[in-house]
Backbone bond lengths (Angstrom), bond angles and torsions (degrees), N, CA, C in turn:
res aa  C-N    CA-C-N  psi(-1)  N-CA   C-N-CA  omega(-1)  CA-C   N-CA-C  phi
1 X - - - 1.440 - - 1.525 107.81 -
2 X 1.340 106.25 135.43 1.652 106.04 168.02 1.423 108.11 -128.75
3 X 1.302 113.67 160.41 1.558 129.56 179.06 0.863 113.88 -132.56
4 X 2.023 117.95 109.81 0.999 126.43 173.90 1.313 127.48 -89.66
5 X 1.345 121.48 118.73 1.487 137.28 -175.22 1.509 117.66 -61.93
6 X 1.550 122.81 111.30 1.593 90.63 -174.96 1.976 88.62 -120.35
7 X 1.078 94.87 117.41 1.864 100.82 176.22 1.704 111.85 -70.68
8 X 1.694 120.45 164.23 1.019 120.82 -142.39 2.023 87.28 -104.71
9 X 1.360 103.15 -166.04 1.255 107.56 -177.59 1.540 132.65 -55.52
10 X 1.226 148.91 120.13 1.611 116.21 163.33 1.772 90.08 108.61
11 X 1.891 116.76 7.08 1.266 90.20 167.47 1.450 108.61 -121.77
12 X 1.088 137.15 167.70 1.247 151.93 -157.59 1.802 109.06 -141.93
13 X 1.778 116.74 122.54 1.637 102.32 -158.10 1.240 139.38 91.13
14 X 1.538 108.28 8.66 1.174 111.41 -153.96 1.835 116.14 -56.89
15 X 1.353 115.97 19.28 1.524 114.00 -166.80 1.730 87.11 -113.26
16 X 1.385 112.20 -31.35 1.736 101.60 167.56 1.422 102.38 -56.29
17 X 1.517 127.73 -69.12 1.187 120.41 -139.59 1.535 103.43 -78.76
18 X 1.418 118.30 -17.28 2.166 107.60 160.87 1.266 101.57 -105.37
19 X 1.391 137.89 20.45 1.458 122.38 158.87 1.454 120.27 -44.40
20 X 1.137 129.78 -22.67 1.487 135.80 -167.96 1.478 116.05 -99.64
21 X 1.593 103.35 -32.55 1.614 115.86 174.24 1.650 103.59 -72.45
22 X 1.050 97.52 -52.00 1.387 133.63 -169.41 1.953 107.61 -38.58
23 X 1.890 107.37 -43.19 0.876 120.33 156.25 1.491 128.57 -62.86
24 X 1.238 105.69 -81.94 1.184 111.00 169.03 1.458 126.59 -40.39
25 X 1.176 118.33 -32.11 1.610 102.50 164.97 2.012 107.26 -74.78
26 X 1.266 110.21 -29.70 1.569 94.22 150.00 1.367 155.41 -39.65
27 X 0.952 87.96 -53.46 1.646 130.18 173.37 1.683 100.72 -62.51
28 X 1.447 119.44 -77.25 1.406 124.38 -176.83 1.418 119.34 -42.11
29 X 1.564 106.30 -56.55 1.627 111.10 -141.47 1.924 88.32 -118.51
30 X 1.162 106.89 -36.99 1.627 118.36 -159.46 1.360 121.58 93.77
31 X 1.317 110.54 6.12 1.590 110.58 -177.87 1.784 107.94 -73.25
32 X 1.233 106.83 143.19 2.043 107.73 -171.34 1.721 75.36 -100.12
33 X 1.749 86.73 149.32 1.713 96.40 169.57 1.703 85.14 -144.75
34 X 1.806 98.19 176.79 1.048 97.13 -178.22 1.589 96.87 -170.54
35 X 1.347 128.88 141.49 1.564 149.75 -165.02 1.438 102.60 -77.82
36 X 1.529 149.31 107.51 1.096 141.26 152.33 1.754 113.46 -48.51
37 X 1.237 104.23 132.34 1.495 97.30 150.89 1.448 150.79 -89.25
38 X 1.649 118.62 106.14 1.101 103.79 -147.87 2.060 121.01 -93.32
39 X 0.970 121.92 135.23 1.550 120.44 -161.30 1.914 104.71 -82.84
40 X 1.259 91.62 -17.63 1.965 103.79 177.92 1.896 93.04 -66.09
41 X 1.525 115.17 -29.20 1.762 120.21 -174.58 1.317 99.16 -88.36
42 X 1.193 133.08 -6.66 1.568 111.12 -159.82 1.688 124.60 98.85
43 X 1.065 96.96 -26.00 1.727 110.71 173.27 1.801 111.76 -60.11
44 X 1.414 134.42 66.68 0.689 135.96 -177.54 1.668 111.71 -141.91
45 X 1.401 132.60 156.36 1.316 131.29 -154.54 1.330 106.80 -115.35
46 X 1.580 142.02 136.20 1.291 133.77 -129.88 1.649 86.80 -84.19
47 X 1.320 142.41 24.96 1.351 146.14 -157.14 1.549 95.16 -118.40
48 X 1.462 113.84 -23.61 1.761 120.16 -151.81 1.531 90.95 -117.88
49 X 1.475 112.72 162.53 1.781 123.39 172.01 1.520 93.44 -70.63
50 X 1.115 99.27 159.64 1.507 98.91 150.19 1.537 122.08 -78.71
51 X 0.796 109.61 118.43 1.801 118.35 176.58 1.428 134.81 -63.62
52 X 1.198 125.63 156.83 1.577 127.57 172.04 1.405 98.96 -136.19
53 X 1.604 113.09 -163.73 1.268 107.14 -169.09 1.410 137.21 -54.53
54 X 1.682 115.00 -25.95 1.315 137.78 161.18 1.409 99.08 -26.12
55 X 1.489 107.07 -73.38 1.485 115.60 -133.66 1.854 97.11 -80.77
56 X 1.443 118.38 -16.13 1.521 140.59 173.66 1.561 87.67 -56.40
């Protein structure tokens, strides 16, 4: 099982900001999770458009 994390508007990184949950629900249960990156935030690679919700 995995759990994908999807963070809210206005953040950028989203694997910093649940790195810590991210563990600990490791740690606890064994479930793997993991932070999408979203391109509607800016999280996009100078190779990609910049994105909006589409590209989310």
């Amino acid at each position: 099982m995995e759990l994908v994390i999807v963070h809210g508007a206005l953040v950028r990184d989203g694997a910093w900001w649940w790195g810590a949950t991210a563990e600990l629900l490791s740690e606890r249960t064994g479930i793997r999770s993991r932070a999408l990156a979203l391109p509607s935030c800016g999280e996009t690679t100078a190779g990609e458009m910049a994105g909006g919700l589409v590209a989310d």
